[in-house]
Structures are given as structure tokens and as C-alpha cells.
DRENVO-470884 format. One record per residue: x, y, z of N, C-alpha, C in turn. Coordinates in pm, whole numbers, padded with zeros to 5 digits, always signed. Layout:
XYZXYZXYZ...
***
This chain:
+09195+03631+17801+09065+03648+17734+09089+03709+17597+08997+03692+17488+09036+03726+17369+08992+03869+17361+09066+03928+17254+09032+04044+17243+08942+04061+17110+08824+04122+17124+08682+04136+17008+08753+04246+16933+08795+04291+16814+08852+04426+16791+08779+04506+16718+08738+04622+16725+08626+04720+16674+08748+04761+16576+08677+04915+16548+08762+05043+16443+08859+05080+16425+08887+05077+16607+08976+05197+16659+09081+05086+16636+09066+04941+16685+09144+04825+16679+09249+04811+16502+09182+04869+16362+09184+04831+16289+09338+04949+16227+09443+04930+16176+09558+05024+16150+09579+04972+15994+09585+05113+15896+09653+05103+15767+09779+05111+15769+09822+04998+15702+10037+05029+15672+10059+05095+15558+10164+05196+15520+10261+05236+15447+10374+05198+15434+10437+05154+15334+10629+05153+15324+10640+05212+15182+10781+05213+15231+10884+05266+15101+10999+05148+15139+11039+05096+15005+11120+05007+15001+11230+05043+14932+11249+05213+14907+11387+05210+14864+11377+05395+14850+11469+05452+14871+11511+05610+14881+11408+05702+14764+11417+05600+14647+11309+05668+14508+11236+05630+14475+11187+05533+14569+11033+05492+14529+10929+05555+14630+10784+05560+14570+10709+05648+14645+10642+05522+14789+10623+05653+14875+10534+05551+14954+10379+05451+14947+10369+05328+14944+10272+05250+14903+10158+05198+15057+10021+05208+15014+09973+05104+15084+10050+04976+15086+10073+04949+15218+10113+04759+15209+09973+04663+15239+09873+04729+15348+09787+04652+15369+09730+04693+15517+09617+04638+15602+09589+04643+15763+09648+04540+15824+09629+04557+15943+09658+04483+16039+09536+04519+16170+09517+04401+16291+09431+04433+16375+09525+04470+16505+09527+04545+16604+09618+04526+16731+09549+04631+16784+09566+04571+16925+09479+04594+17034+09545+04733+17121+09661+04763+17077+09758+04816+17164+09820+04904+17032+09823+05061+17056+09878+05145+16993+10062+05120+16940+10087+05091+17048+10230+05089+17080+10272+04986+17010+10222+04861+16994+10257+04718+16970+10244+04740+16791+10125+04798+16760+10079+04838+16585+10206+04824+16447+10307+04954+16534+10441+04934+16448+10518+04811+16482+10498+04766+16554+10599+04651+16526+10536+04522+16483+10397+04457+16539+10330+04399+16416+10334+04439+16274+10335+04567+16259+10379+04583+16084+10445+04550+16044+10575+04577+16085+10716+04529+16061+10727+04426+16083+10651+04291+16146+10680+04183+16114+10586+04109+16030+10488+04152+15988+10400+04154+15908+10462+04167+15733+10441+04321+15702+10482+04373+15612+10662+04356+15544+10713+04356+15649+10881+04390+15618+10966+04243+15680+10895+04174+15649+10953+04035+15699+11107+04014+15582+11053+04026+15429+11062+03963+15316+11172+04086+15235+11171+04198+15275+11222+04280+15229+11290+04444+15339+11398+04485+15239+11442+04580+15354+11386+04689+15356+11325+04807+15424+11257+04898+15407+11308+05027+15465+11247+05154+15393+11338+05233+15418+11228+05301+15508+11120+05285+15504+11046+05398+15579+10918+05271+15606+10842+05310+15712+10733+05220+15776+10654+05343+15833+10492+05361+15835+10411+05413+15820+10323+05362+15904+10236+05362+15992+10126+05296+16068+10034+05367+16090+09869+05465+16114+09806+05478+16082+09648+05423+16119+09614+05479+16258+09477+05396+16251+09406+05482+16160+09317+05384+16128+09236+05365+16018+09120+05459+16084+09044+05530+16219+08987+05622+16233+09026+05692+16253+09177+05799+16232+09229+05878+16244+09271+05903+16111+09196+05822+15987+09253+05906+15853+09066+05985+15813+09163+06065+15673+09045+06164+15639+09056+06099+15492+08930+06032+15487+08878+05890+15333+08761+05992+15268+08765+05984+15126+08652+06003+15074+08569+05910+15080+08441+05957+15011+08311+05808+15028+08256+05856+14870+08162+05792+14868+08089+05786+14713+08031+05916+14679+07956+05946+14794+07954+06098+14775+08058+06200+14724+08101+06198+14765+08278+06286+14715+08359+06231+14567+08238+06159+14520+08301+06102+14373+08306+06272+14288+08206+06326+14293+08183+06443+14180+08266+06495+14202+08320+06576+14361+08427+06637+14365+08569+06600+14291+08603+06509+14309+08698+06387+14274+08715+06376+14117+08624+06428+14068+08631+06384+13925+08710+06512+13836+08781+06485+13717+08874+06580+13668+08773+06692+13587+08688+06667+13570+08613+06744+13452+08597+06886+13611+08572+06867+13699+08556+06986+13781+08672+07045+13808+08755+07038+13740+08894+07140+13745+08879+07240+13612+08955+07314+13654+08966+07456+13500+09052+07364+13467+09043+07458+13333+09126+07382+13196+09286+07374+13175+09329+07488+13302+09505+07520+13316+09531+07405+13386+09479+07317+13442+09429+07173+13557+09446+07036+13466+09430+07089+13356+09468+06896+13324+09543+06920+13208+09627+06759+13227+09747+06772+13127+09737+06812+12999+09821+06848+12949+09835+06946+12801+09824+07049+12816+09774+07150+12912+09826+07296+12925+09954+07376+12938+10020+07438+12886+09961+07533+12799+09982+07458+12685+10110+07377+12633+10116+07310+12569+10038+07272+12419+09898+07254+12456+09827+07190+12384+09779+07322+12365+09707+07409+12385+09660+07584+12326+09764+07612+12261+09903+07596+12256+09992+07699+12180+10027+07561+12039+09985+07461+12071+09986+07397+11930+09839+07381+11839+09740+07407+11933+09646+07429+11846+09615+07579+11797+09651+07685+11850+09679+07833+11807+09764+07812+11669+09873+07741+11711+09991+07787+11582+09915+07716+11433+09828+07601+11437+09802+07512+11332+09634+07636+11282+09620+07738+11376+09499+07825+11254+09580+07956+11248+09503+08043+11111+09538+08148+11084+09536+08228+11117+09614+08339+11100+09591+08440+11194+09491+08496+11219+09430+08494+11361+09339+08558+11413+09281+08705+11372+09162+08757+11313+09143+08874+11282+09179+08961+11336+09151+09107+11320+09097+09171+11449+08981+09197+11494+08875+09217+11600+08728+09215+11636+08729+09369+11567+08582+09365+11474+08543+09452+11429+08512+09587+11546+08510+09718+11509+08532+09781+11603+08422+09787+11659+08395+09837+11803+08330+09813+11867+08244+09639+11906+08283+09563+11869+08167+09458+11856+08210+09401+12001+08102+09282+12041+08078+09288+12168+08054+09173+12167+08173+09077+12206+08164+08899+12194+08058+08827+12247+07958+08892+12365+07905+08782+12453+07762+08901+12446+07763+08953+12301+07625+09047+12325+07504+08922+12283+07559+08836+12202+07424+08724+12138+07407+08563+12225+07518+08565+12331+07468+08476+12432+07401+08456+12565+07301+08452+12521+07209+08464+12641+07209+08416+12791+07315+08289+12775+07331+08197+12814+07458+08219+12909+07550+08365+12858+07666+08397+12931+07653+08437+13065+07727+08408+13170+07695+08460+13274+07659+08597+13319+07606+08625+13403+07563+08763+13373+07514+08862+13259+07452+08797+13207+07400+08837+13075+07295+08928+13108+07239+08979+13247+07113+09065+13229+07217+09157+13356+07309+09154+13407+07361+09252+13498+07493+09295+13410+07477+09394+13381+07592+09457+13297+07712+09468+13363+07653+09550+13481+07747+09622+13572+07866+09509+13649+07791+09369+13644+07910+09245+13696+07990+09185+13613+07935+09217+13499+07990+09201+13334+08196+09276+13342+08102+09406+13346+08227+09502+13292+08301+09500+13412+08272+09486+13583+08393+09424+13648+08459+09343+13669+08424+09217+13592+08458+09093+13587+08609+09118+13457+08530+09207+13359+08637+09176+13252+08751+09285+13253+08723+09396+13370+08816+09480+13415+08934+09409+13518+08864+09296+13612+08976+09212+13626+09049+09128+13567+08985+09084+13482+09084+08959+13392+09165+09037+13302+09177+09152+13284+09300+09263+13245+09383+09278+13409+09364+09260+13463+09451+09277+13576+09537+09136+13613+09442+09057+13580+09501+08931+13654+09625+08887+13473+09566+08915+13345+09647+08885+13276+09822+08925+13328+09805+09048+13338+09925+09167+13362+09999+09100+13484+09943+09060+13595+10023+08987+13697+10045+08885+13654+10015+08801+13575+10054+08667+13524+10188+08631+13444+10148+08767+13375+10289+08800+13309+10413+08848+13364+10372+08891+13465+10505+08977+13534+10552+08873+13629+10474+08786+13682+10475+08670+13750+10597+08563+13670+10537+08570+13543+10633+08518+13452+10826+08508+13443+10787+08644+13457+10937+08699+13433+11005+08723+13574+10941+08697+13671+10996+08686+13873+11037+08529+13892+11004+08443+13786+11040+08316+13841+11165+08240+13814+11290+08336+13752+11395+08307+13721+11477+08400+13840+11393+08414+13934+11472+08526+13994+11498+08476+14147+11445+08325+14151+11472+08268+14287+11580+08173+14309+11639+08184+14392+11706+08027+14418+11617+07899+14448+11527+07966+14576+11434+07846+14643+11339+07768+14558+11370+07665+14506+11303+07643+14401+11139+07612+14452+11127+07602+14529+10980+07555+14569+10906+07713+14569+10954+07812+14604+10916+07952+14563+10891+07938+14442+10976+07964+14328+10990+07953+14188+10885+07880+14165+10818+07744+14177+10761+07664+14161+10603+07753+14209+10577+07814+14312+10443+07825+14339+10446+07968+14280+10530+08056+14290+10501+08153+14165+10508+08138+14021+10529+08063+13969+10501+08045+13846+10413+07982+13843+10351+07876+13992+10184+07801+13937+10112+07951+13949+10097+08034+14031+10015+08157+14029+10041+08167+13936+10144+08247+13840+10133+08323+13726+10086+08250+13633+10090+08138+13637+10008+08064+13551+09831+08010+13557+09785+08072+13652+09651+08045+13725+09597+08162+13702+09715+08278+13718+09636+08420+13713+09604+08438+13563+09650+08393+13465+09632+08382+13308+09571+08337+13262+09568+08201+13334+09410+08120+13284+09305+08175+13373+09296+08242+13453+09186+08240+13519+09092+08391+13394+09215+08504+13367+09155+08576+13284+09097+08540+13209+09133+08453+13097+09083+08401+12975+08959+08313+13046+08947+08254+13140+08806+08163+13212+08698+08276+13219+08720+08387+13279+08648+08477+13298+08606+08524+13140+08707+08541+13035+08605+08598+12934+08518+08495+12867+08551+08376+12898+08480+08270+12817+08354+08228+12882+08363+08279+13038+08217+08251+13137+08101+08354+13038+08169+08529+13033+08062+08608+12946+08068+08576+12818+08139+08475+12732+08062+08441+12619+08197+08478+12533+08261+08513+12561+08389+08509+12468+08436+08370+12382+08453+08349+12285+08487+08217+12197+08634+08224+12221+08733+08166+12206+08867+08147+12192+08938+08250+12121+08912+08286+11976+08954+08384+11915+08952+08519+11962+08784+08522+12012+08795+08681+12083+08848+08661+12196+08884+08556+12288+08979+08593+12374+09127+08680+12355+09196+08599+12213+09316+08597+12158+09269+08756+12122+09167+08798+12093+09202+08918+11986+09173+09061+12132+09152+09012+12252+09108+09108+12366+09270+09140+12405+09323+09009+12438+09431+08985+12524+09549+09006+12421+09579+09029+12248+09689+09038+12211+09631+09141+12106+09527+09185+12076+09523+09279+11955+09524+09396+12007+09440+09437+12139+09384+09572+12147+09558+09677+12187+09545+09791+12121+09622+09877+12144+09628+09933+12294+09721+09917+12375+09730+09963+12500+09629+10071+12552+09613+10201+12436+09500+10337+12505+09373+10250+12513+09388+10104+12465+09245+10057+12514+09227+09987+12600+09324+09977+12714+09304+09895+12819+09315+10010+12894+09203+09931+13037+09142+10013+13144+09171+09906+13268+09299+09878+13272+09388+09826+13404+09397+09912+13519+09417+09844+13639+09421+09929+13770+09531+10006+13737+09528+10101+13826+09643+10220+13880+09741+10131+13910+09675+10032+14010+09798+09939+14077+09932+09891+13978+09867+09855+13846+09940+09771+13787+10068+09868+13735+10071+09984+13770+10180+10090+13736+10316+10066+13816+10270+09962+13990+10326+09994+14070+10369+09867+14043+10337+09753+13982+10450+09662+14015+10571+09671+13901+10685+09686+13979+10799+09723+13955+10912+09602+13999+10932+09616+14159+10995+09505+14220+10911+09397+14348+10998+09333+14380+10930+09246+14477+10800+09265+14547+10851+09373+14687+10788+09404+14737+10623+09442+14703+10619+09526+14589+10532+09579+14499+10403+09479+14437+10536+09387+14394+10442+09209+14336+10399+09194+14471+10411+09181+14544+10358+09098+14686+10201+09145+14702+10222+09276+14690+10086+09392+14790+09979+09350+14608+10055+09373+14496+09956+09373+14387+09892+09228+14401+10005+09129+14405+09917+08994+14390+09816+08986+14512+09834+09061+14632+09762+09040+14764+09612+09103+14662+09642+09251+14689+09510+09294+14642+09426+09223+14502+09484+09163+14448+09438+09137+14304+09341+09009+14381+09432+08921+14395+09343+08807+14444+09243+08804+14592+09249+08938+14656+09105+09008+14729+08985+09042+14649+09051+09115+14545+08973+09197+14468+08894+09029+14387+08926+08954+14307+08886+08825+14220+08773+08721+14325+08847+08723+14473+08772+08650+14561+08660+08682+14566+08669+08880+14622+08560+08933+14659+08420+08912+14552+08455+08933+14420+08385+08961+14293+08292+08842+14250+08399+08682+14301+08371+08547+14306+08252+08556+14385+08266+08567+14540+08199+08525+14643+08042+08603+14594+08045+08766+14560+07874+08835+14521+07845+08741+14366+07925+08703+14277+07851+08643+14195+07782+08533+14237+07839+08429+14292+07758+08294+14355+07658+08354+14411+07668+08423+14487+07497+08533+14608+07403+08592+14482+07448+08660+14381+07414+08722+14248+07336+08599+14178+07387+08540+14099+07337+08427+14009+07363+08311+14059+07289+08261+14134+07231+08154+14172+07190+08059+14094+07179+08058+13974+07115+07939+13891+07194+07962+13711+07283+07994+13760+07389+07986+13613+07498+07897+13660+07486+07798+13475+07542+07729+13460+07667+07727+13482+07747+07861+13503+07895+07883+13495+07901+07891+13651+07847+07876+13779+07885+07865+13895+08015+07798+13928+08000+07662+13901+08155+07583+13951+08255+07623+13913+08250+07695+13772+08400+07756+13756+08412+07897+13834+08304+07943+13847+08371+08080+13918+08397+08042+14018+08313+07893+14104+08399+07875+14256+08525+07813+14228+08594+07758+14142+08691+07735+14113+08769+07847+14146+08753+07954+14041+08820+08047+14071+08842+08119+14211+08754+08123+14257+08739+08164+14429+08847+08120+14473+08860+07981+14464+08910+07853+14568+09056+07890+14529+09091+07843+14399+09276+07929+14390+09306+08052+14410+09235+08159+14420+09242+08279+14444+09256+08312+14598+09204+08204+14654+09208+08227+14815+09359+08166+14816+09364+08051+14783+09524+07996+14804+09622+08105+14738+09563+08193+14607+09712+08288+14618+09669+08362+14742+09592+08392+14778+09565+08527+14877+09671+08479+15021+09641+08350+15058+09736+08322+15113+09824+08314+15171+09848+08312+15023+10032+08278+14988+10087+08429+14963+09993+08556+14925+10095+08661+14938+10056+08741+15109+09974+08684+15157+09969+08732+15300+10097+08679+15409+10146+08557+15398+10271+08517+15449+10409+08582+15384+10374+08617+15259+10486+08700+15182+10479+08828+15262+10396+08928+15277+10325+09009+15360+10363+09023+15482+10329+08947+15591+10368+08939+15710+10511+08917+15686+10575+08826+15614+10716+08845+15617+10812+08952+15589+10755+08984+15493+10864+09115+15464+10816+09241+15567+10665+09230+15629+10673+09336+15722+10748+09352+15823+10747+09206+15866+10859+09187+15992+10984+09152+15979+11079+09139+15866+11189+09139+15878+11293+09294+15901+11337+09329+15956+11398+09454+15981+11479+09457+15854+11519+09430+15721+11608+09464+15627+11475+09511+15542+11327+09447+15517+11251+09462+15438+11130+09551+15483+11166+09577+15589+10980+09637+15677+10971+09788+15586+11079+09874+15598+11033+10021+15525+10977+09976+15424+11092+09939+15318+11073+09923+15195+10915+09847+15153+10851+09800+15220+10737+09685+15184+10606+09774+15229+10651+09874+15333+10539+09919+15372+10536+10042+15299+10643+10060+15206+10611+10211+15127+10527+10155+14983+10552+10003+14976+10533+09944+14861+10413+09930+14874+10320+09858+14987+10202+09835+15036+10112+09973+15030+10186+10100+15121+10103+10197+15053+10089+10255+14933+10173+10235+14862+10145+10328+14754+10012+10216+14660+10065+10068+14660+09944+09969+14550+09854+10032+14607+09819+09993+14746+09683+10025+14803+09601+10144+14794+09705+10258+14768+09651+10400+14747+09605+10389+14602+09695+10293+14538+09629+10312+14348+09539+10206+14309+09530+10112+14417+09431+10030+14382+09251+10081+14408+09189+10215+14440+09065+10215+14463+09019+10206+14346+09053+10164+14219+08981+10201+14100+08953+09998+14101+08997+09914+14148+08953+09804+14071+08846+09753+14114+08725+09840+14137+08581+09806+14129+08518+09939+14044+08631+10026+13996+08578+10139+13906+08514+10122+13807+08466+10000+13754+08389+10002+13620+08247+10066+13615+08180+10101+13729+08109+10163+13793+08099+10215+13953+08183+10280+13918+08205+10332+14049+08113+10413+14205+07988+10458+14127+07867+10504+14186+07759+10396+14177+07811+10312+14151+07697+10214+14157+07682+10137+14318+07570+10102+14373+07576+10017+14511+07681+09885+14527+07684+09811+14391+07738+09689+14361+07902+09748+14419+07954+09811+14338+08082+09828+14336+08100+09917+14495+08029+09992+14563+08081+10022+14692+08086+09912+14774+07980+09819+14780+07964+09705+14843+08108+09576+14781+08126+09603+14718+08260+09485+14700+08376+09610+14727+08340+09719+14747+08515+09787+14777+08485+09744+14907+08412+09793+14969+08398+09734+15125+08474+09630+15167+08434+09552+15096+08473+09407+15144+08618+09340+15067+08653+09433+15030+08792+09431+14981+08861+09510+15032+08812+09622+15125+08917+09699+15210+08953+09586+15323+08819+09540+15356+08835+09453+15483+08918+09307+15477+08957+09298+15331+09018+09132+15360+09171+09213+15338+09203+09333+15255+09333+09370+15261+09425+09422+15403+09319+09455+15442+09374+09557+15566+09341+09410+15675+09331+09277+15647+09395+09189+15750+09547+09110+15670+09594+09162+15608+09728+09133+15526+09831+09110+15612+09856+09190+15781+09943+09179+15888+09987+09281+15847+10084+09303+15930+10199+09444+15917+10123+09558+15857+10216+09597+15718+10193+09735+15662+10026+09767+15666+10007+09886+15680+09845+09951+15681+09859+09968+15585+09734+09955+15490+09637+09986+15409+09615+10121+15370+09596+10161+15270+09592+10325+15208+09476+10334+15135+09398+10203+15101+09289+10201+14985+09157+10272+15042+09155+10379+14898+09033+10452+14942+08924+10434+15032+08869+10542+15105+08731+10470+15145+08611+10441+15015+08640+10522+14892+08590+10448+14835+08553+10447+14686+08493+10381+14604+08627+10333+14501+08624+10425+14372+08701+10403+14254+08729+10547+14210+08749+10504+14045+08667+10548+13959+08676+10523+13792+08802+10499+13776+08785+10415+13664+08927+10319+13588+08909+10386+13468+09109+10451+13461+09105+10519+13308+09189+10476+13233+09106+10485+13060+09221+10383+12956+09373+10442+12935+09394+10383+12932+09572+10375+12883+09680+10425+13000+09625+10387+13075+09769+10321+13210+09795+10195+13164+09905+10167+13288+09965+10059+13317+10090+10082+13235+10180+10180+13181+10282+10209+13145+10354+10128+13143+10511+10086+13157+10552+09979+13093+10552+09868+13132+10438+09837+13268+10450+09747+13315+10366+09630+13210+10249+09740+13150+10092+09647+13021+10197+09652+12891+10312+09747+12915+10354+09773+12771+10409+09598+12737+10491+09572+12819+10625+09418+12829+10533+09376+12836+10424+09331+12929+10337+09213+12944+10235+09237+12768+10237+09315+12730+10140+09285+12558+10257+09282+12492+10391+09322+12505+10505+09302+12396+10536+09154+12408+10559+09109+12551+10611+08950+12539+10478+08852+12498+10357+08859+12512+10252+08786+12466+10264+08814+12315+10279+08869+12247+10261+08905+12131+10357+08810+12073+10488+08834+12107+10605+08778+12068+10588+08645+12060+10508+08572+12176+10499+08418+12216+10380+08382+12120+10256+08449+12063+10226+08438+11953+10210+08391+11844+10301+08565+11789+10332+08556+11655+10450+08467+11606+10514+08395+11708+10682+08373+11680+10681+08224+11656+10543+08145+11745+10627+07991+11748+10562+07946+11619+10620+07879+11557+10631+07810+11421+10490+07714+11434+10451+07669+11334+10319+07596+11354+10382+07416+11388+10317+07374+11495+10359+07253+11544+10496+07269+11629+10518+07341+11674+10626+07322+11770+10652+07302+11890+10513+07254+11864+10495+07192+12050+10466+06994+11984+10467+06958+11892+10378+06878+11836+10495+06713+11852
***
């Protein structure tokens, strides 16, 4: 009797036809019988040629977009570190204008846009831009950890963080209204006694240290993400701050398995858990931009609670959270504003070109 074949009947093929070529759709096939699928392929598909790899695949056991899922899909909903020419293309259009002023004193980039996010809540303002001084500083130090691996696929996802944590700062000042220049003149002019960086950022030193800072940093960015979407509900800058959310959870992650690892290896467990307490003890200030305010107890809250599921080492971070004062971050803000400066003032105009 013939067989009628529905969905389940219907299988997508894959091959690779040689060690360096990528794997390709070849085409469907119908078969009635799971088992039988691969080898109709193979006489199907691989009649004509030798193949190095064969792929089979029912077709209701894959996960397909549909038309709906076009917007997602589309490149314009990525940040700007996301499509080709980054950094690349900023450090050749930097080098071709003049040197950047300095912002007149006191002036206040995103006081005449109405339009900036958070433009009527101050208080989400000044913690927003108290992190993107934090996340610069790990970006940079991130920088200089990625010559320090063998595993290159390590190397590879710490330097995409350190490179996510950099753009994500500069995203954040451009959500409150920052133009390009006053980014350049926040992030490379201001004299160190004027940055108001966490305590934490004192503590990254070595490994261990990077692990617990990048953990808390990207708690602290999530947490801040998740009340703005609940906060402003009808600003235009939403998708990028869920942007930001969304990689910030993938570093969070990625230093929670760093985390659990070094807690449980017996060569690394002291050392990680002295490292873990001490960030955590200096991190209560990174909701300090108002520290008596409801806003900022309510996001320490909820930043004690995503740190202290990290695994292993306990948690030291205040019960609760504690003013941010200018001119820390000792030589850790010192190298991270000496090597930005340098990368700067130094590359020749067009030398990316």
C-alpha cells in the first residue's frame, strides 16, 4: 500500500564536500522510515560526488524563522560594535577631524535633549553614566588579558566582552544625549579626580579579580537594563538598552562558569574566594549615585540577589548600597585613560584607510 507522507515524513539534507568547505543545504527528501532517511540521502544527494560529512534532519524537528521574525533578523537592530567596520571605521573617522575640544566646564551634554532617555528622572541618568565609567575600565583591562591565553577560543570571547563592554559605555552616553565628541571628551579628557568609578575597579588586578568584577559589573548593567524597560516604557531608546541587557546576560554567564570554576578547582578555590570577597565588599557603591534614594536600594537588592547565585565563593556586598567617591580607581583608571589616550592621540590620520 502506498505511503501518503505528511511533515514528520518530510527530511532537510546537509553536506560538506570537502574538509574546508562549509556545510550546505543540498535539498529534501520524503521517507517514511527514520532509519532509511540517511541513506536515501546518500543516494540521492552524494551519488555524483565524494562527501565528507552528510547531515539529515527532519524538517519538524528544526527551529525556522517565519515572516514575523523578519524585524528581529534585520541588522539595523544590532548596536553599532555589531556591524562591519567597527572599530575600524570610528578610529578612521576620529583621526580625519580635529582635535576634539575640551567640554566647557561644567556643561551638561544631554541637558537640551528632551528626547534623551531619561530626561525627566535624573536619578537613572547619573546611574546609568556611573556605569558606563565602569564598564569603560573593564573593557580596557579586558584588553590587555587577551594576550594572556593560550586557548584561543577564551582569548576570542574575552576580547568580544572587552569589546562590548566599551561600546556598550559609549551606547549608554549617546542613549542620554551625548553627541560623539562629548563622548570622546567624557571618556579621554576628564582628569582622573573626576571620575566616580566603583571601589571595585581598584580590585581588578589579576584573574581571579577580573572574573568577580566582570560578574558584578554585568549584574549591576542587567539589573539597571531590566528597571529602565519597567521605568520608560515609551522611549525611543528601548531596543538598545534591551540590546544591552541581552549581551550583558551572555557576559554574566560567561563569568559565572569562570566562577564556579575557579571555585571548585582545589589550586584556585582560596585564591578566587578572597578575590570574590574583597570586589563584592567594594562593590556596594555601584548604585551610589544616589544612594538614599528608593531607586538605588531597589536595584542593590536585586543585584545582591543575581551575584550571590554566582556558585561557590559567598558574596560580601553590602546590605546596602553606599556613595561613589571621585578619584579612585588608582592605577587600574590610571592605564585604562593612559592607553586610550595614547590610541587617540597617536594614530596618524587615515591609518585605518
Amino acid at each position: 500500500m502506498p505511503n501518503n507522507p505528511n511533515e514528520s515524513d518530510i527530511y532537510e539534507v546537509f553536506t560538506q564536500s570537502g574538509s574546508s568547505t562549509a556545510l550546505t543545504h543540498a535539498g529534501s527528501l520524503v521517507s517514511p522510515r527514520r532509519d532509511t532517511a540517511w541513506y536515501l540521502a546518500k543516494e540521492t544527494y552524494g551519488r555524483r560526488d565524494d562527501l565528507v560529512t552528510l547531515w539529515v534532519v527532519r524538517r519538524t524537528d528544526m527551529i525556522v524563522s517565519t515572516a514575523e521574525d523578519r524585524d528581529l533578523l534585520a541588522a539595523k537592530t544590532r548596536l553599532p560594535h555589531r556591524q562591519p567596520g567597527f572599530p575600524t571605521a570610528r578610529r578612521r573617522d576620529r583621526s580625519a577631524l580635529p582635535e576634539v575640544p575640551s567640554a566647557p566646564e561644567h556643561s551638561d551634554p544631554s541637558e537640551h535633549r528632551d528626547d534623551a532617555l531619561g530626561a525627566d528622572r535624573p536619578e537613572l541618568r547619573e546611574l546609568w553614566l556611573a556605569l558606563a565609567d565602569d564598564l569603560f575600565v573593564l573593557g580596557n583591562r579586558l584588553g590587555d588579558r587577551i594576550c594572556d591565553y593560550i586557548d584561543l577560543e577564551e582569548a576570542l570571547a574575552i576580547g568580544s566582552i572587552g569589546q562590548e563592554a566599551v561600546a556598550h559605555a559609549g551606547t549608554i552616553l549617546t542613549l542620554f544625549g551625548f553627541d560623539q565628541a562629548a563622548v570622546d571628551v567624557r571618556f579621554f579628557d576628564r582628569a582622573q579626580a573626576e571620575w566616580q568609578v566603583s571601589r571595585a575597579v581598584e580590585k581588578l588586578t589579576d584573574w581571579p579579580s577580573t572574573v568577580a568584577c566582570g560578574l558584578v559589573f554585568a549584574a549591576a548593567v542587567t539589573v539597571l537594563a531590566e528597571q529602565t524597560l519597567a521605568l520608560e516604557p515609551d522611549a525611543a531608546q528601548l531596543p538598545a538598552v534591551a540590546a544591552v541587557r541581552e549581551e550583558q546576560l551572555v557576559h554574566l554567564d560567561h563569568w559565572r562558569r569562570w566562577a564556579r570554576a575557579l571555585a571548585a578547582w582545589p589550586e584556585t578555590k582560596a585564591e578566587f574566594a578572597h578575590a570574590f570577597a574583597e570586589v563584592t565588599g567594594a562593590a556596594g557603591d555601584l548604585f551610589g549615585a544616589d544612594p538614599q534614594g528608593l531607586l538605588a536600594a531597589t536595584l542593590h537588592q536585586r543585584l545582591a540577589a543575581l551575584v550571590s547565585d554566582s556558585g561557590g565563593a559567598g558574596s560580601r556586598l553590602p546590605g546596602h548600597p553606599l556613595a561613589r567617591t571621585a578619584g579612585l580607581g588608582g592605577s587600574t583608571l590610571a592605564h585604562a585613560l593612559s592607553q586610550g589616550r595614547t590610541v587617540r592621540d597617536t594614530y596618524a590620520a587615515g591609518v585605518f584607510s
